[in-house]
N, C-alpha and C positions, 0 to 999 in steps of 0.2 A: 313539408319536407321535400328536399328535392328528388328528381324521379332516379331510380337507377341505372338509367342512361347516362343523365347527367352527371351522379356522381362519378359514374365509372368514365367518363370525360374529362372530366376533372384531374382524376385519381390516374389515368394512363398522360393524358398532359403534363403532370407531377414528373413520371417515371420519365418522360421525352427530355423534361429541363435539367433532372440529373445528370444525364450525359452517360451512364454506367451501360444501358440496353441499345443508346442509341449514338449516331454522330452528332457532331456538330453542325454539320450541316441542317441533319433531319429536325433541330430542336426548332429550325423557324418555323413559321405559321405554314400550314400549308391550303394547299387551295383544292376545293370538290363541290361543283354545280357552280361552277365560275364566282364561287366565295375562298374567301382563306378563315381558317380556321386554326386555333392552337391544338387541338385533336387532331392533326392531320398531319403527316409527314410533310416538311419542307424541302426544299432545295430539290436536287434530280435522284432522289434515294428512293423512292416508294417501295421498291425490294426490301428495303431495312424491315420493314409491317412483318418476317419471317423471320425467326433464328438462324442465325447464321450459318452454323451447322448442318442446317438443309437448303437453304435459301437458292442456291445455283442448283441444285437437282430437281426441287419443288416447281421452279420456273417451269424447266426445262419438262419434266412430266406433264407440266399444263398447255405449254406449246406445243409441242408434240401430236397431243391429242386434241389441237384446236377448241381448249376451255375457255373460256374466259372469265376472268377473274372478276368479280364484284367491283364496281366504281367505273369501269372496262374506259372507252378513248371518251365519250359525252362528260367525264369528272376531269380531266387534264391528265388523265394517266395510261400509257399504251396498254390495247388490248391482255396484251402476253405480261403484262406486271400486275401485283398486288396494287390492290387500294391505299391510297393514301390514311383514309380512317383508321384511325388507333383502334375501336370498336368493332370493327369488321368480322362479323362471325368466320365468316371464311376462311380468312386467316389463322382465326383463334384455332378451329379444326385443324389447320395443316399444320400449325406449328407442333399443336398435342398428339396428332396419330399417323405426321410424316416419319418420324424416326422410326415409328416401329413397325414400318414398310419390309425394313432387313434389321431385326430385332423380338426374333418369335418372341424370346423367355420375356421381354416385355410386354407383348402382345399375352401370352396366353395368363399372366399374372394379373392384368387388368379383364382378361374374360372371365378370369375365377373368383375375382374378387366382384363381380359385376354379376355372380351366379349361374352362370353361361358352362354347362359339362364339356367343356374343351380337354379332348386329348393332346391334341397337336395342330397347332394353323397352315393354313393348306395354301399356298399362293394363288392369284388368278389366273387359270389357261391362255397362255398367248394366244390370240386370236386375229391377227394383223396386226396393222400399227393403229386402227382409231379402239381395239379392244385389247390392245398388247398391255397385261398388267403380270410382271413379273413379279412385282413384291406380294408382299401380308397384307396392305389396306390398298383399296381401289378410291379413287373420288371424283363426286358429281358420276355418279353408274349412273348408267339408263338402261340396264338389261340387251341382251344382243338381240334381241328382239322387239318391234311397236307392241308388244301385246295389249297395250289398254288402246289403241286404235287413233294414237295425239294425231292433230293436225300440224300443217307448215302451210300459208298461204290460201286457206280454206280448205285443202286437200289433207288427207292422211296420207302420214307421210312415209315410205320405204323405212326398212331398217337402217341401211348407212343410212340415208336423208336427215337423219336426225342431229341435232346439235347437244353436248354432252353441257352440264350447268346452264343451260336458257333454250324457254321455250317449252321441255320437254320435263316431264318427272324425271328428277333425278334425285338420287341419294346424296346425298352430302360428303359419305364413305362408306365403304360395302368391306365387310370382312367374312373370308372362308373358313371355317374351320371341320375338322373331324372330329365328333363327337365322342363320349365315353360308352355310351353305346353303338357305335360305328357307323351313325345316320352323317351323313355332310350336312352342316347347318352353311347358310347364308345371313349378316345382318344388313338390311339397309337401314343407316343412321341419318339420321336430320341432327344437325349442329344448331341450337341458339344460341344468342350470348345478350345485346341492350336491346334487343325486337321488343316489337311491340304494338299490338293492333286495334282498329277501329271496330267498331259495335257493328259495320254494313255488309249486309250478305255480298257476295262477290260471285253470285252466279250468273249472273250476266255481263259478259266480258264488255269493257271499255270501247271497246272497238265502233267502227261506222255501222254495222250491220249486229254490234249487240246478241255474240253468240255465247248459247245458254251452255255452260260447261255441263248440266246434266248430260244434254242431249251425246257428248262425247264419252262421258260416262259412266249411263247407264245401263250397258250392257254387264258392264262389270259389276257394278251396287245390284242387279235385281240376278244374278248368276246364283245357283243355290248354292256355290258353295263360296259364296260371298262373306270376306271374315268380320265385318260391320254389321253390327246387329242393331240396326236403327230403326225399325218399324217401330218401334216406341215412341220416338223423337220426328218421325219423317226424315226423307231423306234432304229436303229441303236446308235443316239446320246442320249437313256437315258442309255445307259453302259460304264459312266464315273462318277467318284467319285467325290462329292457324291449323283450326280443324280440317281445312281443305286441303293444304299439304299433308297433315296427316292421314286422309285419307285417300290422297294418291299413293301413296309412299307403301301403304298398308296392299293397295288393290296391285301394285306395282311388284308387290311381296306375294301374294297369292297365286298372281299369274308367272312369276319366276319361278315358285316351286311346284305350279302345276307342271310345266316344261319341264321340268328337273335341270334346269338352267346348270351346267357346271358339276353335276351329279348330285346337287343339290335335292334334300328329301324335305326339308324345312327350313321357311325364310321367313323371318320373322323383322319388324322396326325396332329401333333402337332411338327415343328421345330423350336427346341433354340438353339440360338447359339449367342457368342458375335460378335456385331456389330464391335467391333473394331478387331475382327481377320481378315485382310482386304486379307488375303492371301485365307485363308478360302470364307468367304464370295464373292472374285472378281473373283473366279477362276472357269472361266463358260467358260468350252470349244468353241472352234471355232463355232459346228455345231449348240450350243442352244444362243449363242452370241444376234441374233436378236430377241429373246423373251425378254431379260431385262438385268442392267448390273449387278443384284447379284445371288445369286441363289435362293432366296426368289421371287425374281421379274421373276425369269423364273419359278419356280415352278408354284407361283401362276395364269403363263399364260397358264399352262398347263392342272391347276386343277381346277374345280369351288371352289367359295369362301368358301362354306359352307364344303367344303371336306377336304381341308388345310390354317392351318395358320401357319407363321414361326414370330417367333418373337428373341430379343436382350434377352438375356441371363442376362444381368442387369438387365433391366425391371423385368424379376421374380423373380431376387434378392433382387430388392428392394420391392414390393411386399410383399414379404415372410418376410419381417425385419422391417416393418412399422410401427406393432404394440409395443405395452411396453410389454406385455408377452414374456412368452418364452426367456426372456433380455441372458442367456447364450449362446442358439443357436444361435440369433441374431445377438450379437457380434460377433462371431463367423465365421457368414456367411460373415458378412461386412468385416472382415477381411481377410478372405482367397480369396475372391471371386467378395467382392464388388468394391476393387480403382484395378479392370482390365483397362487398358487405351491404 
């Protein structure tokens, strides 16, 4: 059987020859890593990879903030645009939680249905222009703070110094809200969509000089009020993909509501990802095996309840597309994103 990658290559290629989501331009082959591909936007559109609907402001928020987009100038496509890949998690996130930037009553409809005691969502504090987040969702956050202590060039790196989506922990999408008890929750969400990873530890970085990511951190992993509970496991087995972004994202969450980042009292992760990426989701190395057989099911043994949830990547889809409003982006979503199988 083919992988779920592939299908959904296949299946989002389908959607590009119809013509209905995309131009005609975009239906030719396009090109990333100096190949061309039918999954890849053609001709000079790589903007198209957005709904239209948000497509000039979603830019425009990433420029701004100096993000760069997944595929970035090394695939044939300028820093400041979407990837050409049909499969682009990146994308898939912005498309499903840019609208609801200025769209609380969607915003708090998909927290309650997600079991999240949202009163009211809170926008982000402008904070200059590299932390000015005026809407309901933030993306690629990296906290106004280094608190986990990342480097830049072998050094650690200042607060600004940091780059927001590369390099540094970032969230995928960070949303504020007010809780039903009057606490300010924070979520930092991680986006999946066709990922999918190797069996080999990644703690020792690629690099000439081969630096060991514990050594960065584990000030945070051995801190007592460290929300990973891995002395069962060692801490060895959380530096494999994608337990290793889950457990920045996690220590990244801990150190933002120790700060009370934003007035924030609890910050908790937020994993989506489709259920039927089974290559994704089964692929729990040897050493975390005996915590659960997805990586939802290990995560959540690792973390208390209230600190993460990981959920199916439908589920928000359908969520998001429920109502009769909004009927363009709706469609929209349901088709790019909704018959994943």
């Amino acid at each position: 059987m083919a992988s779920f990658r592939d299908r959904e290559k296949a299946r989002q290629t389908a959607l590009k020859e119809k013509r209905e989501l995309f131009s005609s331009e975009a239906e030719h082959d396009g090109s990333y890593d100096d190949k061309r591909y039918s999954f890849c936007l053609g001709g000079s559109v790589p903007g198209e990879n957005l709904f239209s609907g948000i497509r000039e402001p979603a830019i425009e928020y990433f420029k701004q903030r100096n993000i760069g987009w997944h595929g970035g100038e090394k695939r044939g496509v300028p820093r400041d645009l979407p990837s050409r890949h049909l499969c682009c998690s990146q994308s898939m996130c912005v498309n499903s939680l840019f609208p609801l930037c200025e769209k609380p009553d969607l915003l708090i409809n998909l927290l309650r249905k997600l079991d999240y005691p949202v009163l009211e969502p809170l926008p982000f504090n402008p904070d200059g222009v590299f932390f000015n987040e005026p809407g309901y969702v933030a993306f690629e956050w990296i906290g106004l703070r280094n608190y986990l202590g990342e480097r830049s060039r072998g050094r650690m790196a200042s607060d600004l110094g940091r780059t927001r989506g590369a390099g540094f922990t970032s969230a995928d999408f960070a949303i504020r809200f007010k809780r039903t008890d009057g606490h300010i929750q924070i979520i930092l969400g991680e986006w999946k969509y066709t990922e999918c990873y190797g069996a080999r530890s990644i703690q020792f970085s690629k690099s000439k000089n081969r630096t060991n990511r514990l050594d960065i951190y584990n000030n945070s992993l051995v801190a007592s009020d460290c929300p990973i509970k891995w002395t069962s496991v060692g801490v060895e087995s959380l530096f494999y993909e994608p337990f290793d972004q889950m457990m920045r994202l996690q220590l990244l969450a801990r150190a933002t509501e120790r700060a009370r980042e934003l007035g924030a009292t609890v910050v908790s992760v937020l994993h989506v990802a489709p259920s039927v990426n089974r290559e994704l989701m089964l692929g729990v190395p040897t050493p975390l095996r005996p915590l659960g057989q997805n990586i939802h099911e290990v995560w959540t043994a690792l973390v208390d309840r209230d600190r993460f949830r990981g959920v199916d990547t439908r589920q928000v889809v359908e969520h998001l597309t429920e109502h009769g409003d909004h009927q363009e982006w709706a469609y929209y979503m349901r088709a790019r994103y909704g018959a994943m199988e």
